[in-house]
N, C-alpha and C positions, 0 to 999 in steps of 0.2 A: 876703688872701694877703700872704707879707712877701716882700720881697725887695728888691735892692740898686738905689739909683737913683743918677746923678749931683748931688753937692748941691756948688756951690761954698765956702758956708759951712759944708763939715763936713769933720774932717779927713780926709788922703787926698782929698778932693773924693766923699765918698762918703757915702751915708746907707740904713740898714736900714730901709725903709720898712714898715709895716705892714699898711697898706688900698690895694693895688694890686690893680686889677680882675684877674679870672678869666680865663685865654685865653679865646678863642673863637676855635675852630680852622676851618679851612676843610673842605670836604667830602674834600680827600687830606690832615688834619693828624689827626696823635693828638698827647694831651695826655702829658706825661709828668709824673710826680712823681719831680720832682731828689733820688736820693738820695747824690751824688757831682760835683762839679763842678771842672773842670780849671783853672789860671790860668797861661798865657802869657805869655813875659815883652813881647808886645809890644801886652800890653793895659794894659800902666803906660802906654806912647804913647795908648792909645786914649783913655785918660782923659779925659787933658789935651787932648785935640782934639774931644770930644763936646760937645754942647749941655746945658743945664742939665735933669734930669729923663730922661735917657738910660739904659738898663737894661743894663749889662755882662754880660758870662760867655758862651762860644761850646763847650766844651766839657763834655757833661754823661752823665751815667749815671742809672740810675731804673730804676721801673716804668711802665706804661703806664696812666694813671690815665683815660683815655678813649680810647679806638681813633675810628680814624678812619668817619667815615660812608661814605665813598664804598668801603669793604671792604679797601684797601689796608692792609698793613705788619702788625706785631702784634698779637695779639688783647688787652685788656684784661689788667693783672695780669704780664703778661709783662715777662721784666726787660731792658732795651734799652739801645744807645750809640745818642747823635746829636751830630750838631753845627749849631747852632744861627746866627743873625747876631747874636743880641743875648737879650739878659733869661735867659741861663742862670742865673744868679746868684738865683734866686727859687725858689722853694719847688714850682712847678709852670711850665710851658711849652712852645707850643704848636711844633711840627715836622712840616715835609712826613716823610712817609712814604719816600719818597726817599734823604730825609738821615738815617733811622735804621734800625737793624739788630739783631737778637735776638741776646742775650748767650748764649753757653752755658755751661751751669749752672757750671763750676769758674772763672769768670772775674768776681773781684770789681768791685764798683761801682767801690772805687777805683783798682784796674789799668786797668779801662773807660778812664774820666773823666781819663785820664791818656794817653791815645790819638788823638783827633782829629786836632786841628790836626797836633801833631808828626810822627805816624804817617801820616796821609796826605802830607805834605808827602815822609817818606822812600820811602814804598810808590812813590809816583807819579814820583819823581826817579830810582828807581833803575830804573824803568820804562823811563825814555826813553832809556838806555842797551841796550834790546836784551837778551840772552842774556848774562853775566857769567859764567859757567860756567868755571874757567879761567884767566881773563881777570883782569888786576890793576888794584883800583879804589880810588881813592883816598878819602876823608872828612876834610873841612876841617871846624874846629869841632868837631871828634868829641866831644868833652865834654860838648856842648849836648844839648839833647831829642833833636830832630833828629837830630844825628849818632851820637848813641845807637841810635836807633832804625835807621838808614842802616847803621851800621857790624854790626849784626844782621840785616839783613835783608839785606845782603851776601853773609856768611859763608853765611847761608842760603840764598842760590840759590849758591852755588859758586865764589865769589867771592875770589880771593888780597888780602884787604884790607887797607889802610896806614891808619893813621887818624893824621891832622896835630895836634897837639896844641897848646896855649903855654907848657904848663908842666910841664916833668918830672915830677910828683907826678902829672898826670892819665895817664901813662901807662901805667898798672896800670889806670884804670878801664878805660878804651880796650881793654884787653887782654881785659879781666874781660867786653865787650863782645862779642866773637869776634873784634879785629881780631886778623891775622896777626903784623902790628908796630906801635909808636906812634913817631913822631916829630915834632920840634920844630921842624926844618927839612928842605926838600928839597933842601940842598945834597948831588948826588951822588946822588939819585935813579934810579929806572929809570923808563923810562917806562909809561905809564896807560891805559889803554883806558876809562877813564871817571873824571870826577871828581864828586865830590857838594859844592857848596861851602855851610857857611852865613857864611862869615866876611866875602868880596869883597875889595875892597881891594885892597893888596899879595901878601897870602896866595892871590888868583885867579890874579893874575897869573904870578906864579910858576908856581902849578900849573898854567898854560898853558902854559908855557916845558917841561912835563915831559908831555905828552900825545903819546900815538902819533901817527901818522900815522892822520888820520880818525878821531881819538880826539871823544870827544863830553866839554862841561863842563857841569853843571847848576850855575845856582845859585840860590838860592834866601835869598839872606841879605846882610846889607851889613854888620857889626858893626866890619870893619876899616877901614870908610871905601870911599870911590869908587876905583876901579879904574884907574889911566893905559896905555889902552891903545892900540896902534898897529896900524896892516897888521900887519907881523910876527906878532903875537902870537895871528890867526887862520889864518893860512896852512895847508892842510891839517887845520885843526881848525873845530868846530860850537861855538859856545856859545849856550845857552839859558836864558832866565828860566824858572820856575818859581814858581807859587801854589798853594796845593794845593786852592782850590777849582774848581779845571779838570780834568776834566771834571765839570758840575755834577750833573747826573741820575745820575752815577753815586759819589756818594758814601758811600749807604749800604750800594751793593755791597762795597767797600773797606773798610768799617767792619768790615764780617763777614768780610773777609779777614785783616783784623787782631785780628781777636778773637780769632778760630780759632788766630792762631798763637801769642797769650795761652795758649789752650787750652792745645796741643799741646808747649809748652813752647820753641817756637823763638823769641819774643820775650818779653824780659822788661822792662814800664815801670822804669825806676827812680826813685824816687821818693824825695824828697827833705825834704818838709816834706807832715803830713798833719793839720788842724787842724779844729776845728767851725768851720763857715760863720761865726759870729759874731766870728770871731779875723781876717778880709780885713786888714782894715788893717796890723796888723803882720805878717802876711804879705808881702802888699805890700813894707812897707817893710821885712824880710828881704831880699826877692828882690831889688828896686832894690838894695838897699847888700851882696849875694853872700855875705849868711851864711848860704846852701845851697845845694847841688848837688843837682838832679835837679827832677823836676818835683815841683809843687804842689798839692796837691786838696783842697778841702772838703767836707767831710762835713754832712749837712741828716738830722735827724729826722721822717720827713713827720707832719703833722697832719690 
Protein backbone atom coordinates (compact mmCIF):
# COMPACT_ATOMS: atom_id res chain seq x y z
CA UNK A 1 0.00 0.00 0.00
CA UNK A 2 1.54 3.63 -0.71
CA UNK A 3 1.17 6.25 1.23
CA UNK A 4 2.83 9.44 2.70
CA UNK A 5 5.32 8.91 5.82
CA UNK A 6 7.53 11.44 7.67
CA UNK A 7 11.22 11.23 6.16
CA UNK A 8 13.59 13.86 7.33
CA UNK A 9 15.98 13.44 4.52
CA UNK A 10 13.22 14.11 1.87
CA UNK A 11 12.11 17.23 0.75
CA UNK A 12 9.12 18.90 2.71
CA UNK A 13 10.29 16.26 5.24
CA UNK A 14 8.17 13.95 3.43
CA UNK A 15 8.29 10.52 1.45
CA UNK A 16 5.69 8.58 -0.82
CA UNK A 17 6.12 5.41 0.63
CA UNK A 18 5.28 2.24 -1.25
CA UNK A 19 5.10 -0.99 0.98
CA UNK A 20 3.19 0.28 4.04
CA UNK A 21 1.26 -2.42 5.81
CA UNK A 22 -2.67 -2.95 5.37
CA UNK A 23 -4.86 -1.45 8.18
CA UNK A 24 -6.06 -3.82 10.48
CA UNK A 25 -8.97 -2.42 11.75
CA UNK A 26 -10.50 -3.07 15.10
CA UNK A 27 -13.97 -4.83 15.54
CA UNK A 28 -15.88 -0.96 15.44
CA UNK A 29 -13.35 0.31 12.43
CA UNK A 30 -14.02 0.13 8.68
CA UNK A 31 -11.38 0.39 6.27
CA UNK A 32 -11.83 3.16 3.72
CA UNK A 33 -10.26 3.54 0.22
CA UNK A 34 -9.06 7.51 0.18
CA UNK A 35 -10.37 8.60 -2.68
CA UNK A 36 -10.13 12.60 -1.65
CA UNK A 37 -8.00 13.94 1.00
CA UNK A 38 -8.10 17.32 2.79
CA UNK A 39 -4.75 19.46 3.86
CA UNK A 40 -4.94 21.86 6.84
CA UNK A 41 -2.94 24.46 7.12
CA UNK A 42 -1.94 23.41 10.55
CA UNK A 43 -0.48 20.30 9.47
CA UNK A 44 2.66 22.23 7.97
CA UNK A 45 3.12 22.57 12.07
CA UNK A 46 2.55 18.96 12.44
CA UNK A 47 5.27 18.16 10.41
CA UNK A 48 7.78 19.57 11.83
CA UNK A 49 6.90 18.28 15.24
CA UNK A 50 6.25 14.42 14.36
CA UNK A 51 8.81 11.79 14.76
CA UNK A 52 10.53 10.18 11.96
CA UNK A 53 8.18 7.43 9.90
CA UNK A 54 4.83 9.25 11.12
CA UNK A 55 1.87 8.97 8.68
CA UNK A 56 0.08 12.57 8.03
CA UNK A 57 -3.41 13.53 6.65
CA UNK A 58 -6.63 13.83 9.20
CA UNK A 59 -9.21 14.59 6.59
CA UNK A 60 -10.41 12.08 4.14
CA UNK A 61 -13.27 11.08 1.73
CA UNK A 62 -13.53 7.45 -0.12
CA UNK A 63 -15.46 4.29 -0.25
CA UNK A 64 -15.74 1.82 2.37
CA UNK A 65 -13.34 -0.73 1.21
CA UNK A 66 -13.98 -3.17 4.44
CA UNK A 67 -17.08 -2.48 6.79
CA UNK A 68 -16.55 -2.86 10.12
CA UNK A 69 -17.06 -6.40 11.87
CA UNK A 70 -18.70 -5.49 14.90
CA UNK A 71 -21.84 -4.32 12.33
CA UNK A 72 -21.53 -0.65 13.04
CA UNK A 73 -21.29 2.49 10.36
CA UNK A 74 -21.56 1.79 6.53
CA UNK A 75 -21.97 -1.08 4.59
CA UNK A 76 -18.99 -1.94 2.30
CA UNK A 77 -18.80 0.11 -1.16
CA UNK A 78 -20.63 3.01 0.36
CA UNK A 79 -19.01 6.29 -0.22
CA UNK A 80 -18.11 8.03 3.36
CA UNK A 81 -16.41 11.26 5.24
CA UNK A 82 -14.11 10.63 8.27
CA UNK A 83 -11.66 12.23 10.07
CA UNK A 84 -8.94 10.51 10.89
CA UNK A 85 -5.73 11.21 13.75
CA UNK A 86 -3.25 10.25 11.38
CA UNK A 87 -2.20 8.09 7.90
CA UNK A 88 -5.00 9.78 5.87
CA UNK A 89 -2.56 10.57 3.38
CA UNK A 90 -2.38 6.80 2.08
CA UNK A 91 -4.12 4.94 -0.23
CA UNK A 92 -6.49 3.15 2.34
CA UNK A 93 -7.14 3.68 6.31
CA UNK A 94 -8.59 2.37 9.03
CA UNK A 95 -11.52 4.56 11.31
CA UNK A 96 -13.74 4.02 14.14
CA UNK A 97 -17.22 4.01 12.83
CA UNK A 98 -17.91 6.82 15.01
CA UNK A 99 -15.68 9.34 13.29
CA UNK A 100 -17.46 8.49 9.83
CA UNK A 101 -20.59 9.29 8.07
CA UNK A 102 -22.35 8.25 4.61
CA UNK A 103 -21.96 10.85 1.79
CA UNK A 104 -25.06 11.50 -0.14
CA UNK A 105 -25.07 10.84 -3.46
CA UNK A 106 -24.75 14.64 -5.02
CA UNK A 107 -21.93 15.40 -2.51
CA UNK A 108 -18.34 15.07 -4.26
CA UNK A 109 -15.24 13.26 -2.66
CA UNK A 110 -13.77 16.53 -3.10
CA UNK A 111 -16.27 18.86 -1.41
CA UNK A 112 -16.37 15.87 1.43
CA UNK A 113 -12.60 15.78 2.10
CA UNK A 114 -12.63 19.51 2.33
CA UNK A 115 -14.92 19.45 5.44
CA UNK A 116 -13.64 17.96 8.57
CA UNK A 117 -11.39 19.61 10.60
CA UNK A 118 -12.84 23.18 9.26
CA UNK A 119 -16.44 22.30 9.36
CA UNK A 120 -16.50 20.75 12.58
CA UNK A 121 -14.48 23.37 14.09
CA UNK A 122 -17.46 25.97 12.72
CA UNK A 123 -20.62 23.58 13.24
CA UNK A 124 -19.38 23.21 16.98
CA UNK A 125 -18.33 26.94 17.64
CA UNK A 126 -21.39 28.33 16.47
CA UNK A 127 -23.09 25.86 18.64
CA UNK A 128 -21.88 27.21 21.73
CA UNK A 129 -23.40 30.37 21.17
CA UNK A 130 -27.11 29.03 21.52
CA UNK A 131 -30.05 30.18 19.13
CA UNK A 132 -28.43 33.13 16.58
CA UNK A 133 -31.62 33.64 15.20
CA UNK A 134 -31.78 37.41 14.90
CA UNK A 135 -28.99 37.89 16.87
CA UNK A 136 -25.63 39.58 15.43
CA UNK A 137 -22.47 37.49 15.12
CA UNK A 138 -19.36 38.31 14.43
CA UNK A 139 -16.40 36.07 12.28
CA UNK A 140 -12.81 36.92 12.80
CA UNK A 141 -10.60 35.46 10.06
CA UNK A 142 -13.45 35.01 7.79
CA UNK A 143 -11.14 34.41 4.85
CA UNK A 144 -9.97 31.26 6.50
CA UNK A 145 -11.56 27.68 6.16
CA UNK A 146 -12.98 28.04 9.27
CA UNK A 147 -14.45 31.40 8.96
CA UNK A 148 -15.83 30.45 5.58
CA UNK A 149 -17.47 27.80 6.79
CA UNK A 150 -18.64 29.88 10.27
CA UNK A 151 -19.72 32.83 8.27
CA UNK A 152 -22.17 30.20 6.28
CA UNK A 153 -23.45 28.36 8.74
CA UNK A 154 -24.26 31.61 10.39
CA UNK A 155 -26.38 33.14 7.77
CA UNK A 156 -27.90 29.76 7.87
CA UNK A 157 -29.30 29.50 11.20
CA UNK A 158 -30.41 33.24 11.00
CA UNK A 159 -27.80 34.99 11.83
CA UNK A 160 -27.25 39.17 11.07
CA UNK A 161 -23.38 38.25 10.21
CA UNK A 162 -20.15 40.73 10.27
CA UNK A 163 -17.38 38.95 8.95
CA UNK A 164 -13.74 40.74 10.15
CA UNK A 165 -11.58 40.68 7.27
CA UNK A 166 -7.47 42.01 6.83
CA UNK A 167 -7.66 42.92 3.58
CA UNK A 168 -10.18 44.90 1.57
CA UNK A 169 -10.03 42.52 -1.57
CA UNK A 170 -11.32 39.70 0.77
CA UNK A 171 -14.33 41.43 1.23
CA UNK A 172 -16.33 40.33 -1.68
CA UNK A 173 -15.22 36.75 -0.67
CA UNK A 174 -16.86 37.33 2.88
CA UNK A 175 -19.74 38.49 1.21
CA UNK A 176 -19.94 35.94 -1.71
CA UNK A 177 -20.01 33.87 1.79
CA UNK A 178 -23.47 35.02 3.18
CA UNK A 179 -21.93 37.55 5.40
CA UNK A 180 -24.28 40.59 5.88
CA UNK A 181 -21.08 42.94 5.79
CA UNK A 182 -17.07 42.55 5.65
CA UNK A 183 -15.04 44.71 7.62
CA UNK A 184 -11.29 45.45 8.36
CA UNK A 185 -11.73 47.06 11.53
CA UNK A 186 -14.23 47.28 14.41
CA UNK A 187 -13.75 50.77 14.99
CA UNK A 188 -17.53 51.93 15.57
CA UNK A 189 -19.04 48.84 15.76
CA UNK A 190 -22.27 47.58 17.38
CA UNK A 191 -22.26 45.21 19.58
CA UNK A 192 -22.24 41.14 19.32
CA UNK A 193 -24.14 38.50 20.76
CA UNK A 194 -21.43 36.15 19.66
CA UNK A 195 -18.10 36.11 18.28
CA UNK A 196 -16.33 33.11 16.31
CA UNK A 197 -12.56 33.97 16.46
CA UNK A 198 -9.76 32.16 14.36
CA UNK A 199 -7.42 35.05 14.50
CA UNK A 200 -6.63 35.82 18.77
CA UNK A 201 -4.43 38.27 19.34
CA UNK A 202 -5.21 41.87 19.07
CA UNK A 203 -8.10 41.12 16.80
CA UNK A 204 -9.98 38.96 20.09
CA UNK A 205 -9.38 41.55 22.09
CA UNK A 206 -10.93 44.04 20.41
CA UNK A 207 -13.95 41.87 19.61
CA UNK A 208 -14.22 41.59 23.40
CA UNK A 209 -14.30 45.23 23.74
CA UNK A 210 -17.66 44.90 21.28
CA UNK A 211 -19.69 42.02 22.73
CA UNK A 212 -23.07 42.53 24.51
CA UNK A 213 -23.75 42.15 27.59
CA UNK A 214 -23.58 38.24 28.31
CA UNK A 215 -22.41 38.04 24.91
CA UNK A 216 -20.33 34.67 24.60
CA UNK A 217 -16.46 34.57 22.41
CA UNK A 218 -15.35 31.27 20.88
CA UNK A 219 -12.10 31.01 19.87
CA UNK A 220 -10.58 28.68 18.36
CA UNK A 221 -7.31 29.97 16.55
CA UNK A 222 -4.13 32.17 17.45
CA UNK A 223 -2.70 33.48 13.91
CA UNK A 224 -2.56 37.01 15.45
CA UNK A 225 -0.47 36.09 18.29
CA UNK A 226 -1.26 35.85 22.13
CA UNK A 227 -4.05 38.01 23.35
CA UNK A 228 -3.22 40.87 26.41
CA UNK A 229 -5.87 40.50 28.37
CA UNK A 230 -7.30 42.10 31.67
CA UNK A 231 -10.44 41.82 34.22
CA UNK A 232 -11.92 44.32 32.07
CA UNK A 233 -12.15 42.62 29.15
CA UNK A 234 -14.37 39.79 30.73
CA UNK A 235 -16.67 41.55 32.72
CA UNK A 236 -20.14 40.46 31.72
CA UNK A 237 -18.82 38.41 28.96
CA UNK A 238 -17.84 34.19 28.55
CA UNK A 239 -14.98 33.47 26.54
CA UNK A 240 -14.14 29.96 25.53
CA UNK A 241 -11.59 27.69 23.81
CA UNK A 242 -12.68 25.55 21.24
CA UNK A 243 -11.27 22.03 19.44
CA UNK A 244 -13.36 20.54 17.29
CA UNK A 245 -12.48 17.29 18.30
CA UNK A 246 -14.83 17.81 21.52
CA UNK A 247 -17.26 16.07 21.72
CA UNK A 248 -15.55 12.93 20.53
CA UNK A 249 -18.28 10.12 20.04
CA UNK A 250 -20.07 12.44 18.31
CA UNK A 251 -18.23 13.41 15.40
CA UNK A 252 -19.54 11.32 12.72
CA UNK A 253 -22.82 12.62 13.67
CA UNK A 254 -21.67 16.17 12.62
CA UNK A 255 -19.96 14.84 9.64
CA UNK A 256 -23.49 13.94 8.36
CA UNK A 257 -24.70 17.13 9.34
CA UNK A 258 -22.28 18.71 7.19
CA UNK A 259 -22.65 16.84 4.30
CA UNK A 260 -26.36 17.17 4.28
CA UNK A 261 -25.86 20.73 4.11
CA UNK A 262 -23.16 20.19 1.13
CA UNK A 263 -26.25 18.54 -0.19
CA UNK A 264 -28.79 20.81 0.20
CA UNK A 265 -26.90 23.70 -0.92
CA UNK A 266 -26.66 25.72 2.26
CA UNK A 267 -22.86 25.25 2.54
CA UNK A 268 -20.53 25.46 0.03
CA UNK A 269 -16.36 24.20 0.67
CA UNK A 270 -14.32 26.58 -1.28
CA UNK A 271 -11.71 25.21 -2.57
CA UNK A 272 -8.81 26.46 -3.52
CA UNK A 273 -6.07 24.19 -5.03
CA UNK A 274 -7.09 20.50 -6.15
CA UNK A 275 -4.07 18.36 -7.26
CA UNK A 276 -3.29 14.41 -7.60
CA UNK A 277 -1.96 13.16 -4.18
CA UNK A 278 1.58 12.80 -5.82
CA UNK A 279 1.89 16.80 -6.24
CA UNK A 280 1.85 17.25 -1.62
CA UNK A 281 4.77 18.91 -1.62
CA UNK A 282 4.34 21.68 -3.78
CA UNK A 283 1.13 22.07 -2.35
CA UNK A 284 2.56 22.39 0.77
CA UNK A 285 4.82 24.65 -0.07
CA UNK A 286 1.82 26.87 -2.08
CA UNK A 287 -0.12 26.95 1.07
CA UNK A 288 3.07 27.91 3.58
CA UNK A 289 4.06 30.68 1.05
CA UNK A 290 -0.25 31.85 0.30
CA UNK A 291 -0.25 31.45 -3.37
CA UNK A 292 -4.00 30.14 -2.71
CA UNK A 293 -7.00 30.83 -1.05
CA UNK A 294 -9.39 28.13 0.09
CA UNK A 295 -8.85 24.87 1.07
CA UNK A 296 -6.77 21.99 -0.37
CA UNK A 297 -7.58 18.45 -1.44
CA UNK A 298 -5.89 15.52 -2.97
CA UNK A 299 -7.10 13.38 -5.25
CA UNK A 300 -5.91 9.28 -5.00
CA UNK A 301 -6.83 6.79 -7.93
CA UNK A 302 -7.65 3.52 -5.78
CA UNK A 303 -5.76 0.36 -6.88
Amino acid sequence: MRGFITDRSAPRGLRLADNLPEPEPAPDELVIGVRAAGVNRGELALLGQRDQDWRPGQDVAGTVHRAAADGSGPPEGAPVIAIVDGAGWSQRVAVPTQRAAALPPDVSFTDAAALPIAGLTALRGLRRGGSVLARRVLVTAASGAVGQFATQLARAAGAEVIALVSRPESALEARDAGAHDAVTSLDGASRFHLVLDGAGGPVLKAALAHLAPTGLAVTYGGMAGAADFGLGNFLGHTLVGLVHSDPENERGADLAVLAGLVADGRLRPRIGRTENWEKLREVLDDLAGGRFRGKAVLTLAQS
